[in-house]
C-alpha angles and dihedrals in degrees: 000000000000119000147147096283089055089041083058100051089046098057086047096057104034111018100025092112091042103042083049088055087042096047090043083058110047081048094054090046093046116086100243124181096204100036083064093052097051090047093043090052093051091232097157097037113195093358100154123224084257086054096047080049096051101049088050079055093057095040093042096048088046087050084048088041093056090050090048085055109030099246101116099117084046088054100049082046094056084049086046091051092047094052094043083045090048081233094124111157090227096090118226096023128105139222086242087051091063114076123184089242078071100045088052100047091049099052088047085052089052087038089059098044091055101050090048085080101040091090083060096054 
């Protein structure tokens, strides 16, 4: 039977690198509030279009990964208890800096990248 936890493994094995590329690009196109500040405050100096690539692969393969395992909701708590905590991995940014208009575009911007591939499964 084909679902979403088979989708996932199959975007990770065969579309991680284009959905990545597809997802980058979607971000960089979207009027986010949170994606200019990060660019405005230089908080990723020199990082090259490749290197951009490559850290949506390793956020988008752990995102798969949770649906693989079933730790999704585990997953989006860990994220819930940074931000309450002020502990968020993207350095120089705060948890008041984050507002819920950027979350959401940037899920529908994952959600879209994603489904971009499901034709193909």
């Amino acid at each position: 039977m084909k679902d979403l936890k088979s989708f996932s493994t199959y975007i990770k094995n065969t579309y991680l690198r284009e959905m990545a590329v597809e997802y980058m690009a979607l971000i960089m196109a979207a009027d986010i509030p949170l994606i200019k500040l990060i660019i405005a405050r230089k908080n990723y100096p020199g990082i090259t279009e490749q290197e951009g690539i490559e850290m949506a692969k390793v956020g988008l393969e752990k995102f798969l990964s949770g649906i693989e395992n079933g730790t999704s909701y585990e997953e989006a708590q860990k994220g819930i208890s940074l931000w309450r905590e002020n502990k968020l991995p993207i350095k120089g940014i705060s948890r008041d800096e984050i507002y819920p208009s950027d979350l959401a575009q940037i899920f529908a911007a994952q959600k879209t990248a994603l489904l971009k591939f499901l034709p193909s499964f």
